[in-house]
C-alpha positions as CSV (number, residue, x, y, z in Angstrom):
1,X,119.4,97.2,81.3
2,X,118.8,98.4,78.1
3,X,117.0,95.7,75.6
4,X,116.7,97.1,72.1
5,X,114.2,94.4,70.0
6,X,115.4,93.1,66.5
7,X,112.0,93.8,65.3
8,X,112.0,97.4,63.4
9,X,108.1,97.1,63.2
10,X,106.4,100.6,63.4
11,X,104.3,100.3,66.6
12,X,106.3,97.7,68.4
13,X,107.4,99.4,72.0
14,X,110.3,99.6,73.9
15,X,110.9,96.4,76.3
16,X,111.2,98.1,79.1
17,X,107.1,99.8,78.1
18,X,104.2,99.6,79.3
19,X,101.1,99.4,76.4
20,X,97.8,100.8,77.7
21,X,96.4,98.9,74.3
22,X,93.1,99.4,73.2
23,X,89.6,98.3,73.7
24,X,89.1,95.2,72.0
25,X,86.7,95.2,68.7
26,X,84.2,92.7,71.0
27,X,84.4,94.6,74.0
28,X,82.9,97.3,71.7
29,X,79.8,96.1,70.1
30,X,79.0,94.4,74.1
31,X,79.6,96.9,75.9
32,X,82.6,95.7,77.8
33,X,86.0,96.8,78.6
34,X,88.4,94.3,77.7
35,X,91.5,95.7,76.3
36,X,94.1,94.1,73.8
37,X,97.6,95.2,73.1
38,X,98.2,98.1,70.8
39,X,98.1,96.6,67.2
40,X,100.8,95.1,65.6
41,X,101.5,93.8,69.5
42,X,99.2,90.8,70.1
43,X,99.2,88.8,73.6
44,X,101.9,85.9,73.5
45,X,104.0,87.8,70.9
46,X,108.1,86.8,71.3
47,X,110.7,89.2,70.1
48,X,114.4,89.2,70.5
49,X,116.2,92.1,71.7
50,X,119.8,92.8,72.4
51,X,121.6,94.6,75.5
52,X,125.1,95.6,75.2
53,X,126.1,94.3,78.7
54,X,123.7,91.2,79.0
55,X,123.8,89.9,75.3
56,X,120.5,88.4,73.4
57,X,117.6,87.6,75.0
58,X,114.0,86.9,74.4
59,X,110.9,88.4,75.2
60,X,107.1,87.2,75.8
61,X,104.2,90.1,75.6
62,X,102.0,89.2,78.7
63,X,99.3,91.4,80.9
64,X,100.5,92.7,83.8
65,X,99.9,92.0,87.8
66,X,99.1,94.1,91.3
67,X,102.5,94.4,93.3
68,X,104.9,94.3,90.6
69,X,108.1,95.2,90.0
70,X,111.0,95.2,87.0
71,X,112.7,91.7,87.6
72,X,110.0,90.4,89.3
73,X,109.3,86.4,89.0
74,X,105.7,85.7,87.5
75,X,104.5,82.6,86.0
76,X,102.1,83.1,83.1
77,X,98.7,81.7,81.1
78,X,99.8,80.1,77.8
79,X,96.0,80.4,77.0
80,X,94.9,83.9,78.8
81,X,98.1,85.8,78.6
82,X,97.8,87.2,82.1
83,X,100.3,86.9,85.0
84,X,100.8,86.2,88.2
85,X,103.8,86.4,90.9
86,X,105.6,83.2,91.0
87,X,103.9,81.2,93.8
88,X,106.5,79.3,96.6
89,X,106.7,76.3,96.6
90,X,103.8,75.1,94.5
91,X,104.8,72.2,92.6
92,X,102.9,73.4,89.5
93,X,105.3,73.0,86.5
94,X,103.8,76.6,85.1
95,X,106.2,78.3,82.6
96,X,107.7,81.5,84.3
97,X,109.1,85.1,83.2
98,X,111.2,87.8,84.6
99,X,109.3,91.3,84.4
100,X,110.6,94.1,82.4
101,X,108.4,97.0,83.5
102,X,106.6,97.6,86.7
103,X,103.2,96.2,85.0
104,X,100.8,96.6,87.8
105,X,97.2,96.1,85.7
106,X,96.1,93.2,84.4
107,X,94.9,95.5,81.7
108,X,97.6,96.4,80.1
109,X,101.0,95.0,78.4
110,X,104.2,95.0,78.7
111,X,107.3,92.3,77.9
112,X,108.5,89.8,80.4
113,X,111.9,87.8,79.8
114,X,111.6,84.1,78.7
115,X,115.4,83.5,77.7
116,X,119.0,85.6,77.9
117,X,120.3,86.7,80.9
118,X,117.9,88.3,83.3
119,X,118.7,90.6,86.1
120,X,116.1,89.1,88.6
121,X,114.5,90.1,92.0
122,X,115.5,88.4,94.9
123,X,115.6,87.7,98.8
124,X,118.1,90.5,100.3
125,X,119.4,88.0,103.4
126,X,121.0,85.7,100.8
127,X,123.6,84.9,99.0
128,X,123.8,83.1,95.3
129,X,126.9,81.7,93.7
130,X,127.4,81.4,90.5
131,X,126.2,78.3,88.6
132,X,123.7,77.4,91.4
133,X,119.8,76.6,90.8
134,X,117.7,78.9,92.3
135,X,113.9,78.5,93.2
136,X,110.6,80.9,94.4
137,X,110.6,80.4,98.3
138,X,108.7,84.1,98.9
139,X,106.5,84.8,96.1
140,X,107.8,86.5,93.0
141,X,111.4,86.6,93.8
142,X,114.1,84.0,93.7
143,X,116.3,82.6,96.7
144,X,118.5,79.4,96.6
145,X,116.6,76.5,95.3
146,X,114.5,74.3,97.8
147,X,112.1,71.4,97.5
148,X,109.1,71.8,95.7
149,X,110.3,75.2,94.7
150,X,113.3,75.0,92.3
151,X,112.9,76.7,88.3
152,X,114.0,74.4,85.9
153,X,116.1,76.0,83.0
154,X,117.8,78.7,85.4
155,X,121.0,79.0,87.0
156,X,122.7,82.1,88.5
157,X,125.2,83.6,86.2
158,X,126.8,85.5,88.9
159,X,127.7,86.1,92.6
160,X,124.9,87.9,94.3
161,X,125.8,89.2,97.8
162,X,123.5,89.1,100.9
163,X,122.9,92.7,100.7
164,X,121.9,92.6,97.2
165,X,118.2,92.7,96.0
166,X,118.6,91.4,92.7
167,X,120.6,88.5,91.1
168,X,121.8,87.6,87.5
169,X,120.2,84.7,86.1
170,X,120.2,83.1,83.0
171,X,117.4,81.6,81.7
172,X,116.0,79.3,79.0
173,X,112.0,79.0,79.0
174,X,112.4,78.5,83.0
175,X,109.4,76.9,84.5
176,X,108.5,76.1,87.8
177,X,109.3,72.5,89.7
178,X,105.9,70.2,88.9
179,X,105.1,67.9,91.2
180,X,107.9,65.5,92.8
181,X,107.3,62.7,95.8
């Protein structure tokens, strides 16, 4: 994958990058260490970018998590920013994104998939045809849908094998299954 952004903003980094941004002006005067993306970036920022085998996506500028990984499955703060690996099974309707970069600190950035298709991480022992809904059954990765665990606004845009770890999906603002009875 190879995402070039549409923005041609001096400062704006590579999708597949990881900003260390900067301490914020507050954290300054208080003696804290709360960082903020690398000005122009600011937290929540969407760009569209371009791959020449995937097509036009877009992109959502989020802090990153322990344990993960490019394609993993996170659901995200609309508020906060920050991430965390899609949970299985939760029935909270929380938006979702598909990492870019192996963001592993919650204190720094980096840009997470919202829409486009996305080459996503999931489990090795099964297989995904195409057009089928897929859900989070093992935290932060995708598997055929289930329950309680099915994304809304994703479907699998091609056959993945049982002895592949990733899958293509396309998505559309996918968010987690809220509550059903």
């Amino acid at each position: 994958m190879a995402f070039f952004s549409d923005i041609h903003t001096i400062g704006v980094n590579p999708i597949a990058d990881i900003d260390s941004g900067i301490l914020s002006p507050s954290s300054v005067s208080s003696g804290s260490t709360t960082r903020i993306p690398t000005p122009p970036l600011v937290p929540g920022m969407i760009v569209r970018a371009k791959d020449p085998t995937y097509g036009e996506g877009e992109f959502i500028l989020l802090a990153g998590v322990a344990s993960t990984a490019v394609g993993s499955i996170v659901t995200y703060n609309t508020s906060s920013f920050t991430t965390a690996l899609a949970p299985a099974g939760a029935n909270l309707p929380q938006p979702i994104a598909v990492a870019m970069a192996a963001n592993t600190a919650a204190t720094t950035w980096s840009w997470y998939q919202i829409s486009g298709i996305a080459v996503c991480a999931k489990t090795a022992s099964v297989s995904l045809a195409a057009n089928a809904p897929v859900g989070v059954t093992t935290a932060g990765v995708f598997n055929a849908s289930a329950t309680g665990a099915e994304v809304q606004g994703a479907l699998v845009a091609a056959v993945s094998t049982t002895a592949a770890t990733t899958v293509q999906v396309v998505i559309n603002r996918p968010h987690m299954q809220g509550r059903i009875t």
